[in-house]
C-alpha positions as CSV (number, residue, x, y, z in Angstrom):
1,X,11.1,6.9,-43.6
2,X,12.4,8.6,-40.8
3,X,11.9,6.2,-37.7
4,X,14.4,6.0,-35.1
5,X,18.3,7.4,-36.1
6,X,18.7,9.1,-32.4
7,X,20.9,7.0,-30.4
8,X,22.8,7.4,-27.4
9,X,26.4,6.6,-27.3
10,X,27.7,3.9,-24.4
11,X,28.9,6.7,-22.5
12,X,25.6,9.0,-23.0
13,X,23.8,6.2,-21.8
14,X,25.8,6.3,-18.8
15,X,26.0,9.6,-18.0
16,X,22.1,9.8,-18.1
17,X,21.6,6.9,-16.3
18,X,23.8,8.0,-13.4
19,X,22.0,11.8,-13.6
20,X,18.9,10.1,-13.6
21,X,19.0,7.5,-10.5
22,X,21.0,10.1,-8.6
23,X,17.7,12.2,-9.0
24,X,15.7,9.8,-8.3
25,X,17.4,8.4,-5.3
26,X,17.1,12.1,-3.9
27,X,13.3,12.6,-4.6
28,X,13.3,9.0,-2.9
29,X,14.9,10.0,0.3
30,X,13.2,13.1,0.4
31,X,9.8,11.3,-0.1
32,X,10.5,8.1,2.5
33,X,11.1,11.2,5.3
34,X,7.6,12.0,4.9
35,X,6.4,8.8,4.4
36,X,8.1,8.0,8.5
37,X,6.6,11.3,10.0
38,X,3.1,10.1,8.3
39,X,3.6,6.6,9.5
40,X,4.7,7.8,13.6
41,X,2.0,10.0,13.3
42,X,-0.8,8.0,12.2
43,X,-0.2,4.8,14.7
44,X,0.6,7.4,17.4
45,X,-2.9,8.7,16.9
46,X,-5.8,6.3,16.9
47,X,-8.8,7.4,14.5
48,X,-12.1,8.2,16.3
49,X,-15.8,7.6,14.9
50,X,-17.6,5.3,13.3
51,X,-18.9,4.5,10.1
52,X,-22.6,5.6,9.3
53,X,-24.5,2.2,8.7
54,X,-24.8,1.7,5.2
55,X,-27.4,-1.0,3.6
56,X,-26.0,-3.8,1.5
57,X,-27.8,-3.2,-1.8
58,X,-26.2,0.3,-1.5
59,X,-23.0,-1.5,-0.7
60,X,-23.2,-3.6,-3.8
61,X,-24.1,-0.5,-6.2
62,X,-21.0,1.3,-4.8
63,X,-18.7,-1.7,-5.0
64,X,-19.9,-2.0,-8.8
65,X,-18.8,1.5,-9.2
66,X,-15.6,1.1,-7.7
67,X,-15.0,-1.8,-9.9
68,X,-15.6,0.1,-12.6
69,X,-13.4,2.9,-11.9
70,X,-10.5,0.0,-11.2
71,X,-11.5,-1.5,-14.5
72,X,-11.2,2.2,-16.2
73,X,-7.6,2.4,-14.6
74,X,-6.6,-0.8,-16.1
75,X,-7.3,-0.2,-19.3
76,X,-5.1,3.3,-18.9
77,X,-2.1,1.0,-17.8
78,X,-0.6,-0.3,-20.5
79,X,-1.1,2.5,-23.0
80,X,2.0,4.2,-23.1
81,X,3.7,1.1,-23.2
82,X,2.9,0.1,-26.7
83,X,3.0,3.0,-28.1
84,X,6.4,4.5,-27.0
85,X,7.7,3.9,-30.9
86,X,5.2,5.9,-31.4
87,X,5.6,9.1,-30.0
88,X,9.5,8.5,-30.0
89,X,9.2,9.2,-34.0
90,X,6.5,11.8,-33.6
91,X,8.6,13.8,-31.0
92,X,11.8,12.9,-33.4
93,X,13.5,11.3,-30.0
94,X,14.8,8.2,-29.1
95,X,12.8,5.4,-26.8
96,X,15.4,6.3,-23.4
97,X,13.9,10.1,-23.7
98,X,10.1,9.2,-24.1
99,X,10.1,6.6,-22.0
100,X,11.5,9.1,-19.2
101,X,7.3,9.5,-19.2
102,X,6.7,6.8,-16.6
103,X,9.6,8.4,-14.1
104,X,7.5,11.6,-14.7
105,X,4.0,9.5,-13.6
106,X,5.5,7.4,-11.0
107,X,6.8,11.1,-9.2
108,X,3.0,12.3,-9.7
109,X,1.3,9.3,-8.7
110,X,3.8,9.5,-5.4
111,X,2.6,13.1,-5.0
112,X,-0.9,12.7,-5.9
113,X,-1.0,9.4,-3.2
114,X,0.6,11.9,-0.1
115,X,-1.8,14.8,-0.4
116,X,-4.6,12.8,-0.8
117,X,-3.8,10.3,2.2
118,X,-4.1,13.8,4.0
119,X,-7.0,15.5,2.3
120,X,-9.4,12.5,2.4
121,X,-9.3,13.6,6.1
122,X,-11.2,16.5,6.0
123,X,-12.9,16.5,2.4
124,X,-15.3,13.9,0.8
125,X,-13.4,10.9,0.0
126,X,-16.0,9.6,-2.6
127,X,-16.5,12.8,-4.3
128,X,-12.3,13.4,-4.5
129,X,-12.3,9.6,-5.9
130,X,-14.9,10.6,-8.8
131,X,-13.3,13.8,-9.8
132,X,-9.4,12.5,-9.9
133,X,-11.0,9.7,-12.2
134,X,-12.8,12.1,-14.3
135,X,-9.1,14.4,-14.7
136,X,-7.5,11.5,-15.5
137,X,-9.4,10.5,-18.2
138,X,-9.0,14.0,-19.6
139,X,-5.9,13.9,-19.4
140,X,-5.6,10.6,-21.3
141,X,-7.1,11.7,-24.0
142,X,-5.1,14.7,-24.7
143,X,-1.5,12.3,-25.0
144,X,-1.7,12.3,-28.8
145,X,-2.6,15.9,-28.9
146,X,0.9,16.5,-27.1
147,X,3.1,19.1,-29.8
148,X,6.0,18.8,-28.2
149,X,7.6,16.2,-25.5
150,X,7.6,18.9,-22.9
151,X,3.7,19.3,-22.8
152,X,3.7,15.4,-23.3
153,X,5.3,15.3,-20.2
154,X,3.5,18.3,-18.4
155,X,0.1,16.2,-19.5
156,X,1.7,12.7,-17.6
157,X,1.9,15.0,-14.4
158,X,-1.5,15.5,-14.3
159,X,-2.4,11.9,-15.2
160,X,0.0,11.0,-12.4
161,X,-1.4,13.0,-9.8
162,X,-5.1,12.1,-10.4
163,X,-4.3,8.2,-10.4
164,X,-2.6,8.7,-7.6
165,X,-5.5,10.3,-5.7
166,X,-7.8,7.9,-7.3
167,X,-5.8,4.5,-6.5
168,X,-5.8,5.8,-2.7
169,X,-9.2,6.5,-1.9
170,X,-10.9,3.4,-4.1
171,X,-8.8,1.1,-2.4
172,X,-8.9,2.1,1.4
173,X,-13.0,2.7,0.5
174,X,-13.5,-0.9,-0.8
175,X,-11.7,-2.2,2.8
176,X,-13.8,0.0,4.9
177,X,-17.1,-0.3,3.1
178,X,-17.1,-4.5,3.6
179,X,-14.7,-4.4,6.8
180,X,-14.2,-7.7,7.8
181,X,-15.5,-9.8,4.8
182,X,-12.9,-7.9,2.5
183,X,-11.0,-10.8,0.8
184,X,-12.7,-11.3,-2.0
185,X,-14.2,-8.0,-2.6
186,X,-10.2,-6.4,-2.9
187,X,-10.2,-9.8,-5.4
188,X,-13.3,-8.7,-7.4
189,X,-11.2,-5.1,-7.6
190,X,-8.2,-6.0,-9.4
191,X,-9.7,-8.9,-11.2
192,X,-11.6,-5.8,-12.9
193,X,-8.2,-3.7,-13.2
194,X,-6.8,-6.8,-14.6
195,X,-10.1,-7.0,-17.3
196,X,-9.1,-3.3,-18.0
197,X,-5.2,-4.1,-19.3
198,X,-6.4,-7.3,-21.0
199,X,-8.8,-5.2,-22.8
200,X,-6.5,-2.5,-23.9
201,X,-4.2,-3.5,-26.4
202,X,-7.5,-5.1,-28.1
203,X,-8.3,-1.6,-28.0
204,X,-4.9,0.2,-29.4
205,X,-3.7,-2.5,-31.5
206,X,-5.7,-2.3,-35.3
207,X,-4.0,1.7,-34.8
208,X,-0.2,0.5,-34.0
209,X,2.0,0.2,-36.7
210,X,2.9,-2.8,-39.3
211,X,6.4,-3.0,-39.9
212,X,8.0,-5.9,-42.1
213,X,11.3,-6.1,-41.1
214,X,14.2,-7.5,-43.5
215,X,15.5,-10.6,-41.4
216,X,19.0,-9.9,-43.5
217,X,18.7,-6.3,-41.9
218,X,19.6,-5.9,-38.2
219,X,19.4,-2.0,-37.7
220,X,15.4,-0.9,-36.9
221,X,16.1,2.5,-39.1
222,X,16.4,0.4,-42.5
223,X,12.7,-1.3,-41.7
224,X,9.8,-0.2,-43.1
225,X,6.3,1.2,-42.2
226,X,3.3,1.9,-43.1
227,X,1.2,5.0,-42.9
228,X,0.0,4.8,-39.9
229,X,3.5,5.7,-38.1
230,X,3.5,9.3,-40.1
231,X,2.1,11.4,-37.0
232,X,0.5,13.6,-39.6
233,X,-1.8,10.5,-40.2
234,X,-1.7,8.7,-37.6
235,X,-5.0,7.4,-35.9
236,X,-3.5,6.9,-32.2
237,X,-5.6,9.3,-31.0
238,X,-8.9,7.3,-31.3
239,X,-7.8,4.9,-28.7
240,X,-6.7,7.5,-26.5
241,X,-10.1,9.0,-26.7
242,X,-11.6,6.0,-25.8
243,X,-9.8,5.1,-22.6
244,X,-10.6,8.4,-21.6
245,X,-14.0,8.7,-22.3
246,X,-14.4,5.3,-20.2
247,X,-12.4,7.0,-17.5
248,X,-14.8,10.3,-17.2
249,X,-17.8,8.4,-17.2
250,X,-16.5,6.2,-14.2
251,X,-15.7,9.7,-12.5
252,X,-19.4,10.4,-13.2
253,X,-20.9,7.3,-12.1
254,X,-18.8,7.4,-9.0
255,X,-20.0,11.1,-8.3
256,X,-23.4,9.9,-9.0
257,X,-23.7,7.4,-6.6
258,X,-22.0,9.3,-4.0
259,X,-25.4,11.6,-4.7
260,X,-27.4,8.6,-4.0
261,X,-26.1,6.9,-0.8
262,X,-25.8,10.6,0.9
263,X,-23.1,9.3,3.1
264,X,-23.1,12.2,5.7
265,X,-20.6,14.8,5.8
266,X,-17.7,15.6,4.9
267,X,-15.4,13.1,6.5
268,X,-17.6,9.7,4.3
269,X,-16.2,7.2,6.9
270,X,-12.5,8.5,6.3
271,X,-10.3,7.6,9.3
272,X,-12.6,5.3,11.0
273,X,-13.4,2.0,12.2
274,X,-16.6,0.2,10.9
275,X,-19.5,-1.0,13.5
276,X,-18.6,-4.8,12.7
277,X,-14.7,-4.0,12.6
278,X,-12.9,-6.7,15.0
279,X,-10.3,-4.3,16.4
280,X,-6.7,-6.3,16.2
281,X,-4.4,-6.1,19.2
282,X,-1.3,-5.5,18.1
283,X,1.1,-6.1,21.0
284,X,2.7,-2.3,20.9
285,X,3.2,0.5,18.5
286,X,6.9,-0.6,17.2
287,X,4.6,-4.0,15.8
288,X,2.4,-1.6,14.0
289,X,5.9,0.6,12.2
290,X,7.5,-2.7,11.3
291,X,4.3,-4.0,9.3
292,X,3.8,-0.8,7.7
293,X,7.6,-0.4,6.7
294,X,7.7,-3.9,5.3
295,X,4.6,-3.7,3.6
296,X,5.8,-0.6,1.9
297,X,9.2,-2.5,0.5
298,X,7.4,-5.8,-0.7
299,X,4.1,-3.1,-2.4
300,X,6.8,-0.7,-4.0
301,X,9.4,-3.8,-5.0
302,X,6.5,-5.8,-6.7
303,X,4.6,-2.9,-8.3
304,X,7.9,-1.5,-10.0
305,X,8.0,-4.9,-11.2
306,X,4.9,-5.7,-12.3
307,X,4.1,-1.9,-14.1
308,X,7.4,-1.6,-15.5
309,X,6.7,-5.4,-16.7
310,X,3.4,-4.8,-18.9
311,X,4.9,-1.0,-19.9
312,X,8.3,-2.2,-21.5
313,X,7.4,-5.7,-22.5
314,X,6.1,-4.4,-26.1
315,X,9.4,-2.2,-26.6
316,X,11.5,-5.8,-24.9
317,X,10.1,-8.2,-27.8
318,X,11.2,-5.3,-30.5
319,X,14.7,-5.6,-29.5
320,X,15.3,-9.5,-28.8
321,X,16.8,-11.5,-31.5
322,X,13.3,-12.1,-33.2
323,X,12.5,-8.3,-33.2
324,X,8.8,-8.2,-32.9
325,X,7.0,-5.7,-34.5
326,X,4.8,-3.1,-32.0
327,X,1.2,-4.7,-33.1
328,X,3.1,-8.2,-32.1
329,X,4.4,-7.1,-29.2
330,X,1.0,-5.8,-28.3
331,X,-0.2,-9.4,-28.9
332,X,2.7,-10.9,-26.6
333,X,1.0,-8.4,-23.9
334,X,-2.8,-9.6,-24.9
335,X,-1.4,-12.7,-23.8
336,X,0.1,-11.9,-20.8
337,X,-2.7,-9.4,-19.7
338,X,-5.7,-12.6,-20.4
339,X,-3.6,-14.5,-17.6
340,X,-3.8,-12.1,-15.5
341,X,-7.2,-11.3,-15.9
342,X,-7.7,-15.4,-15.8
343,X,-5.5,-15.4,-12.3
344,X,-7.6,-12.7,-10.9
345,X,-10.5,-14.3,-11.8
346,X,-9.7,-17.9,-10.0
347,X,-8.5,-16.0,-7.2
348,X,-11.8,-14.6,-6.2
349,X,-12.5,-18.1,-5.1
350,X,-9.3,-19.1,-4.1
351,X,-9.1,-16.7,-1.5
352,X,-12.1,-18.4,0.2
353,X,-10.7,-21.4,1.1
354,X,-6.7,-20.8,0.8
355,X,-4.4,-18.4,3.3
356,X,-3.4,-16.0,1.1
357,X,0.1,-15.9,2.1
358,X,0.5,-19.3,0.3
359,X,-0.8,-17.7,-2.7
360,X,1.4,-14.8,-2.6
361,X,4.2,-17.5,-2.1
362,X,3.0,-19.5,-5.2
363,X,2.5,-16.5,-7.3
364,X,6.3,-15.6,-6.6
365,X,7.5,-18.6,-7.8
366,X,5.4,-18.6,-10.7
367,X,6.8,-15.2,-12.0
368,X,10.3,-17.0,-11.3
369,X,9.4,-19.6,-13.5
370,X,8.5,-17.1,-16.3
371,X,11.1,-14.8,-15.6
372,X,13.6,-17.2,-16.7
373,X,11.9,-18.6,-19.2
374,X,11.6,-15.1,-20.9
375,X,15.5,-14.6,-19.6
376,X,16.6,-17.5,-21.3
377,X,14.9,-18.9,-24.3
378,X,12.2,-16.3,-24.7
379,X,14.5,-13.7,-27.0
380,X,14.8,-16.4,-29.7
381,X,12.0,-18.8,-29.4
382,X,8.4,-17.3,-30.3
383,X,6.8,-20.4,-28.4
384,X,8.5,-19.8,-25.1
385,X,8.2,-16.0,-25.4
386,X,4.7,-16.2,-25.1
387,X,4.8,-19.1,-22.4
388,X,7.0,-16.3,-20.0
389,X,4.4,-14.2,-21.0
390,X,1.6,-15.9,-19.8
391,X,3.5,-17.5,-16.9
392,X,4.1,-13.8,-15.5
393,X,0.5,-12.7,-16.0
394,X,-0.9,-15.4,-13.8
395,X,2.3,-14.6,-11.2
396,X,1.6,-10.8,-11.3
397,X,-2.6,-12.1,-10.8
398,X,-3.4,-12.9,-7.3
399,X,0.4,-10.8,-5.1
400,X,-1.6,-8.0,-4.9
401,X,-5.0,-8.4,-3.6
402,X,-4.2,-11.3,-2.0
403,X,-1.2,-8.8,0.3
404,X,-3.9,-6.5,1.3
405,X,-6.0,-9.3,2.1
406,X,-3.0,-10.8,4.3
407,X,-2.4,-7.0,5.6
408,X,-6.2,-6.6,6.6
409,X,-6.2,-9.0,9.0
410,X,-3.1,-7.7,11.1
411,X,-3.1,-3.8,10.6
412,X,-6.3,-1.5,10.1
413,X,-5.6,0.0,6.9
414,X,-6.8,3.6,7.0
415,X,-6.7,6.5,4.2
416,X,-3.4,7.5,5.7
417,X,-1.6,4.4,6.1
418,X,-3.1,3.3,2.8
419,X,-1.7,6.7,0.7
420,X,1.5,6.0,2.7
421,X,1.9,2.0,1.5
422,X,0.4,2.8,-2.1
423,X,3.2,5.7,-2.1
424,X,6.0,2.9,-1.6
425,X,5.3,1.4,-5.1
426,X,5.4,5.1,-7.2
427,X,9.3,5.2,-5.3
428,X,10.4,2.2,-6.5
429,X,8.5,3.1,-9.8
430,X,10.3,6.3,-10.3
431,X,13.6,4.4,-10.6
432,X,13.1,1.4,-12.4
433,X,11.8,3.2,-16.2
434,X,14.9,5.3,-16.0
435,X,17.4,2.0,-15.6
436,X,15.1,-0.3,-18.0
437,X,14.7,2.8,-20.3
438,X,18.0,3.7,-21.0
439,X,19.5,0.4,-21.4
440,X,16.5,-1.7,-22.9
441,X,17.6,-0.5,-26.7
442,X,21.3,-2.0,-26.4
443,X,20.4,-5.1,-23.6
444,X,16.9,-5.7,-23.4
445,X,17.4,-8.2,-20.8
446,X,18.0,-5.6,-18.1
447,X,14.2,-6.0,-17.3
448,X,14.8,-9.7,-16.6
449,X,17.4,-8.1,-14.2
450,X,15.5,-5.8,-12.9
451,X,12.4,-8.4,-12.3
452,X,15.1,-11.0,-10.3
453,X,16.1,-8.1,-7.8
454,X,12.5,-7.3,-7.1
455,X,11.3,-11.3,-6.2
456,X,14.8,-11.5,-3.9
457,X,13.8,-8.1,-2.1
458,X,10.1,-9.5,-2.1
459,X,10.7,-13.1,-0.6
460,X,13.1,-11.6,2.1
461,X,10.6,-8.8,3.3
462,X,7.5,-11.2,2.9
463,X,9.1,-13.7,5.1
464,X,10.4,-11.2,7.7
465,X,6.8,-9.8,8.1
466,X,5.3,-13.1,8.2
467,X,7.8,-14.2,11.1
468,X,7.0,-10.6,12.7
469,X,3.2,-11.9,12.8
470,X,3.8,-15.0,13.8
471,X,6.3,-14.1,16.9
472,X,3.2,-11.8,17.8
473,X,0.8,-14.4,17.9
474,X,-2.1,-12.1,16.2
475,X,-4.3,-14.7,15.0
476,X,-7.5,-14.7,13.8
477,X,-7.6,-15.9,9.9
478,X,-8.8,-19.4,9.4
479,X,-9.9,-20.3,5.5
480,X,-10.2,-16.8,4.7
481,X,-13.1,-15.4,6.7
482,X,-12.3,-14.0,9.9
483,X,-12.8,-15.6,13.0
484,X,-15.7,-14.1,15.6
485,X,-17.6,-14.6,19.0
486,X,-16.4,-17.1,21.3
487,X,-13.2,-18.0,19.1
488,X,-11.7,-14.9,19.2
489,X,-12.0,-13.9,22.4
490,X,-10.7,-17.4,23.1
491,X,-7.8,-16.4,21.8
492,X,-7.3,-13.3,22.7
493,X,-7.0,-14.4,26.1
494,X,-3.9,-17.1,25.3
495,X,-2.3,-14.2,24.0
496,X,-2.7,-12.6,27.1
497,X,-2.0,-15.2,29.3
């Protein structure tokens, strides 16, 4: 059977793969422009208001809600990653072109992030949130009905946008709706995105393909297949249904409760600071660019890493020495996705009684450690390839909630500097499919690569930002729980003095 006999040449491959990044690097320039005017103008206008009282039982319902929704995007995160053989042989293509797909949503999501960071200014956040969820889903489930690789495409720009919209608002609504006490809410958040991609390729695998591979063979088009690969028969689109499905319904519920709390008008606590906010004196406007900027360089660095991670590591274990087939590859990223929901999990308490730059620090060196271990030995000892695996889900755990629990404390995060800080990681996304993809068939290693670049930029930015802080002397986080009353005006008046 017909399964993968498009190939690109050495020199196709490079011609792309300059075409592509040159592309990309424009749409990044273009994009980082905005992202500066959004930044000067937000911390050059301070947000007026205050959030309406809201009750804590109401608080709870909605965070349950949210939790939901993030658990609904993780389980749409890893899709296209295990099945990129897939639709490769369905759209008679090679992996490099499909896998052009997550460019296509990392451009969306970018898009999707900046006109939302402005719209949630003047429309209902909440209800916005709901509905991108709800297209989304839809969206999912129409992948497998995709006739050609151009609609394929034309449906990932609409799942892009609407995630993009959705990650923005439920984020930046979580922080404002427990302002303050934060921490381990955020943690709660992804540990239920993290539940999502650990239950997804539970979900997708009984409909990926079986292939039994020759071991005396080493060219993928002499293996073969079952039935389940013929795209006339194929059963992929049950899982995609399902994903969606989940993904409408948290639209609805979010939409629902946004019925039921009747949070005012239009503007649902968008742009605003909370009645028990503790407002953080940053010494001067140029402290406020500086965080933002780095935080944007360490989100975007670690997201591409971590989302280009869980997407290619299926297609990675294909083409190491021991050639994996897809439904073991999804098994490799099982494993990797129960660590990270495990990480997540532990770090809901962690984050109590730990700073959480030392966790970020740890985590780091974690994914390191796993990194290399995949870099290494992984491509030729089955033992050690799911060891990196797991090593990098409990890395990739705790960087992310614990970075906005770290930001919190030193920068009001608002919808606007959230969209712009959430757009830093689709930049960096929109580049690193179109190296990994073009190269991963003839050196699969380039995601190793790709992963050692990200932790260098990561480390260096971390620690400038951290030395930024410290040099300003804003203190105020002591065992993870802010500090209040007599403490903190104790301190504020050594800074002054």
């Amino acid at each position: 059977m017909y399964i993968h006999s498009v190939t690109l040449s050495a020199n196709e491959n490079t011609e792309n793969l300059s075409s592509h990044v040159s592309q990309s690097l424009l749409l990044t320039c273009i994009k980082a422009q905005y992202l500066w005017y959004l930044v000067q103008m937000e911390v050059s206008n301070e947000a007026k208001g205050s959030t309406p009282n809201v009750n804590r039982p109401m608080k709870l319902l909605t965070s349950v809600v949210i939790w939901y929704g993030s658990f609904a995007m993780g389980l749409s995160a890893s899709f296209l990653g295990t099945t990129l053989l897939q639709f490769s042989e369905k759209f008679e293509t090679n992996v490099a072109s499909v896998s052009k797909v997550f460019s296509i949503l990392s451009v969306a999501f970018i898009v999707g992030v900046l006109l939302s960071g402005i719209i949630f200014r003047y429309l209902s956040r909440s209800v916005l949130c709901g509905l991108f969820l709800a297209i989304m889903g839809v969206g999912i489930a129409s992948y497998p009905l995709a006739p050609s690789l151009v609609v394929y495409f034309g449906i990932a720009v609409i799942v892009g946008f609407s995630s993009g919209g959705f990650d923005t608002a439920h984020i930046v609504w979580l922080i404002d709706l427990w302002s303050g006490e934060a921490a381990p809410y955020i943690q709660v958040q992804h540990f239920s995105f993290a539940l999502g991609t650990f239950v997804s390729p539970l979900i997708i695998r009984p409909f990926l393909a079986k292939r039994e591979v020759d071991q005396t063979l080493t060219d993928f088009t002499n293996s073969t297949t079952n039935d389940n690969m013929d795209p006339g028969t194929s059963e992929i689109w049950i899982p995609f249904l399902i994903v969606g499905s989940s993904c409408i319904l948290g639209g609805v519920a979010i939409l629902g409760v946004t019925c039921l709390r009747n949070f005012g008008p239009c503007r649902i606590g968008n742009q605003t600071n909370p009645p028990n906010h503790i407002e953080k004196k940053s010494p001067n406007t140029s402290y406020k660019i500086q965080l933002i900027m780095l935080a944007c360089l360490i989100v975007g660095t670690y997201v591409g890493m971590e989302i280009t991670t869980v997407q290619f590591l299926p297609t990675f274990t294909h083409f190491i020495p021991l050639k994996l087939a897809p439904s073991d590859g999804a098994k490799i990223l099982t494993g990797l996705s129960a660590a990270f929901m495990s990480g997540r999990a532990v770090g809901i308490f962690l984050v109590l009684k730990i700073r959480p730059e030392i966790i970020i620090v740890g985590n780091f060196v974690v994914i390191l450690v796993g990194n290399i271990a995949l870099h290494f030995v992984g491509g030729t000892s089955l033992e050690i390839l799911w060891s990196g695996a797991v090593l990098l889900g409990v890395g990739f755990s705790a960087v992310f909630p614990c970075f906005y629990g770290f930001l919190e404390k030193h920068l009001h995060v608002t919808d606007v500097i959230g969209a712009v800080i959430i757009s830093s990681s689709g930049l960096i996304s929109a580049i690193y499919p179109v190296i990994i993809g073009t190269w991963i068939e003839q050196n699969p290693y380039v995601l190793m690569y790709t992963n050692y670049g990200s932790l260098l930029i990561c480390w260096i930015s971390f620690g400038a930002m951290y030395w930024i802080i410290r040099g300003a002397r804003v203190e105020g986080y002591v065992g993870g729980k802010e500090e209040h009353g007599a403490m903190i005006e104790l301190k504020m008046k050594e800074i002054e003095l």
